[in-house]
N, C-alpha and C positions, 0 to 999 in steps of 0.2 A: 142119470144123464147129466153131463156138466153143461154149465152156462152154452150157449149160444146166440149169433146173431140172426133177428129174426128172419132172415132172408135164407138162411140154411135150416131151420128149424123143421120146413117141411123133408126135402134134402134128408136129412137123419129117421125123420120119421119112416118116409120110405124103406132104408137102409135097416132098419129094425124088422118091419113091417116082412120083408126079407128072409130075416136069418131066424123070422118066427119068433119074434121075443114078442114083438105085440100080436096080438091073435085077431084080435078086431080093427077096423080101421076105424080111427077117429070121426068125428062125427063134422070135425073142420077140416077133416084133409083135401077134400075135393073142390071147396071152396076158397082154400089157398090157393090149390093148382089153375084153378080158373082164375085168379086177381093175384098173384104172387106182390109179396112187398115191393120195396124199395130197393134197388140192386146194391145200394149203399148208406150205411149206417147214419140215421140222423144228425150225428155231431159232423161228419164230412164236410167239408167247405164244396160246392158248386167249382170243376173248373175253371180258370183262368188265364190269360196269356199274362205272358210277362211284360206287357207293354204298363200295364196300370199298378204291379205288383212290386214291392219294396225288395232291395236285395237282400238276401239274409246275409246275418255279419258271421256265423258262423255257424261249424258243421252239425253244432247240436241242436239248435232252431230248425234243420229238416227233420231232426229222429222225436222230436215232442210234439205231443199229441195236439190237435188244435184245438181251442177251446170254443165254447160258445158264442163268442162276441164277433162279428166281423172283419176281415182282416184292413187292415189301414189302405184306402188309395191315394196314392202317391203319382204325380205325372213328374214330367222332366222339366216341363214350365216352369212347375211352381220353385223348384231346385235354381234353373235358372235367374227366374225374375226375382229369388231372394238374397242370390249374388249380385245382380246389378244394381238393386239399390244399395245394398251394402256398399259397392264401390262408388255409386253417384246418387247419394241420402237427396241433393238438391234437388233432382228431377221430381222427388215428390211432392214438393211443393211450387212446381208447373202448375198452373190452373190450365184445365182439360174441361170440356163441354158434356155434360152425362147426360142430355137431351136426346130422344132418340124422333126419327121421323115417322111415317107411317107404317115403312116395312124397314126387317133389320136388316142390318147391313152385308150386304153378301160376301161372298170369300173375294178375295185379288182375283182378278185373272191370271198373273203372275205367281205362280208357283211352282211346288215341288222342283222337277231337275230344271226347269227354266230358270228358278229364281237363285245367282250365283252372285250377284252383288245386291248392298243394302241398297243404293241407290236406286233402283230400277222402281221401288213404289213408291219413290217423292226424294225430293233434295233435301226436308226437314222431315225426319223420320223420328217417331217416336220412341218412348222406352218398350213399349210392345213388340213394336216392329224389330226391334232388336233383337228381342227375347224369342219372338218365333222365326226370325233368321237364322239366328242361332241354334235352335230346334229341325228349321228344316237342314241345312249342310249336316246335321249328324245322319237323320234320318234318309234323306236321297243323296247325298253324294261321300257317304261312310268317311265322314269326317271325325275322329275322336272329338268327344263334346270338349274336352276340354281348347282343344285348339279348335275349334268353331265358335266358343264363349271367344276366345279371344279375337278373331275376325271379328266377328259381329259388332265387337266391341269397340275396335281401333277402326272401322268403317261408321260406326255409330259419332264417335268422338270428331274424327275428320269430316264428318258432315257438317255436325252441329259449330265448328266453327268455322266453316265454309260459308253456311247461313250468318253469325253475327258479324263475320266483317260485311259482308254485303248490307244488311242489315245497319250498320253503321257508316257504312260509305252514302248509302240511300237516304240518310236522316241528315248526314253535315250537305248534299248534296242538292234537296229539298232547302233545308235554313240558307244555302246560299241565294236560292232564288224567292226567299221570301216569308216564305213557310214559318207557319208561327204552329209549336205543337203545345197540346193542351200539358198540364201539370200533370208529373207519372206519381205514382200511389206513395212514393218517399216521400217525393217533394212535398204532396198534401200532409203528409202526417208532421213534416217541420215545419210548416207554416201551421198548423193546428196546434203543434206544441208551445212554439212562441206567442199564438195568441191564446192560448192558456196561465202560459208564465206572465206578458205582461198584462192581464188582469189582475192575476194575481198580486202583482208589486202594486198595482194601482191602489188595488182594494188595501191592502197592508197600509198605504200611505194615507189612505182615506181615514181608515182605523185608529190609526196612529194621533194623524189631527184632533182627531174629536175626542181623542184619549186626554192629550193634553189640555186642550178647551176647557173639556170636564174638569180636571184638576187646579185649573186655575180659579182658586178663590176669591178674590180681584180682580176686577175687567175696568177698564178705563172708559169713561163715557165721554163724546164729546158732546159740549153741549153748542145748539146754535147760535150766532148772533156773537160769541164768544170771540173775541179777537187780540190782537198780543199787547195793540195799547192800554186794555182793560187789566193786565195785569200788573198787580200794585208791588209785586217779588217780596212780600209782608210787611210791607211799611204800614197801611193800615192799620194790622192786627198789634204792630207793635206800638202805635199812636194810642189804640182805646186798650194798651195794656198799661202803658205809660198813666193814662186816665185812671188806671185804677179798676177798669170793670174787664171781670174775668166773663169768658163763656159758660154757657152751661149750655150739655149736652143731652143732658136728659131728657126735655121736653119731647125733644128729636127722636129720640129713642124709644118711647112710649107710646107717642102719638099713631094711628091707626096710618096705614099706607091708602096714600089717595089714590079715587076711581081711575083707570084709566083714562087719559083725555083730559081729566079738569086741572087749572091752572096750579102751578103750582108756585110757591110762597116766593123763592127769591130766584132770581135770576144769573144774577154777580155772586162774589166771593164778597165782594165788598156791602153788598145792599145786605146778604145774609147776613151778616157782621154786625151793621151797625142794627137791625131789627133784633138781632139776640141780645146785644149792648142795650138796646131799650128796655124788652121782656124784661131784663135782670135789674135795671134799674128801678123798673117799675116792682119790681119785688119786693127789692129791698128798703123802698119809701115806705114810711106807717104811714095808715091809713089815718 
């Protein structure tokens, strides 16, 4: 006996059982006939309308066999709403409220053949509201989709700037009588910018000073009490050079740096002078 499906299997048996090839009757035949299988073969796909099912693109996708896997569902929305943003990407980034109330939100009472313009569910009509505008003129008033996308579309468009001039005449309309409106989300982020940049110059200039500071190896000190008639423009040094007595530097140089606070040795150019002109004097007399 060749292959069969199990749903004919009994079906044959019979048919044998008949023409006396089989002499006994199976010991499962009766048990079939009271639970018979499945009227069709387990890999069969479950019925479907064509509402939810993909078109095939061609004649040989109906003669192949269907596999195991699920067939793809596909709606006409999703075809829709992936045309629309294609043609208007900016609506995506509309901020939109995903907060939901207690109960969800019910259908319009506007629909099916009632609903024949976008208008009739708000003056500012969303990308949705487009998209299943556009879904119902196909569906109840046998609109081909393609010229219902474009209604839906060109009523969509003509709304939405219906809304921003109104929108715009209501805001210079307001500022004339007074109206002060808060900073919109650009404006904040150029005022955040500029006061990023000038910190930044600040900081650089701040950097910069203390760079050079640091680099300067000599610093001028003024001293107090110091005044301009005090200065001798080196006639001094050139009178106790005239004398014969040279400075020396050294002691200066050796000597331990004094505590902060305590007095220190000279005061003038001139007083330091002549106390080093004495140290050397006194150096150079024998005891």
């Amino acid at each position: 006996m060749g292959r069969r499906i199990a749903s004919q299997v009994h079906k044959q048996a019979s048919r044998l059982m008949r023409a006396n090839y089989i002499k006994e009757r199976p010991a499962w035949y009766q048990a079939v006939l009271e639970h018979p299988p499945l009227p069709l073969p387990p890999r069969a796909p479950p019925p479907r309308t064509s509402y939810d099912t993909p078109v095939k693109k061609s004649a040989f996708a109906l003669r192949r066999t269907p596999g195991p896997r699920p067939a793809p569902v596909s709606y006409v929305e999703d075809d829709i709403r992936r045309q629309f943003f294609r043609d208007h990407p900016f609506e995506a980034f509309r901020p939109i409220s995903l907060m939901e109330g207690g109960d969800v939100e019910g259908e319009h009472p506007i629909r099916g053949k009632e609903w024949t313009r976008l208008k009739q569910r708000g003056r500012s009509p969303s990308p949705e509201d487009a998209v299943r505008f556009a879904v119902n003129l196909h569906e109840y008033h046998d609109v081909p989709l393609t010229e219902a996308y474009k209604s839906a579309v060109a009523q969509f468009r003509a709304l939405r700037s219906e809304h921003h001039i109104a929108t715009v005449f209501a805001a210079q309309e307001a500022e004339s009588y007074g109206a002060v409106f808060a900073p919109s989300a650009t404006e904040k982020g150029y005022e955040y910018e500029t006061k990023v940049l000038t910190s930044d110059k600040k900081q650089k200039a701040e950097m910069d000073e203390r760079e050079m500071t640091s680099r300067k190896r000599w610093r001028m000190e003024n001293v107090r009490g110091r005044h301009e008639s005090e200065w001798t423009k080196g006639q001094e040094y050139v009178r106790l050079w005239k004398q014969g007595v040279r400075p020396d530097y050294s002691p200066a140089l050796t000597e331990p740096i004094a505590a902060p606070g305590a007095p220190t040795a000279t005061n003038t150019e001139a007083a330091w002078l002549e106390e080093v002109a004495v140290e050397v004097q006194a150096h150079r007399t024998p005891a």
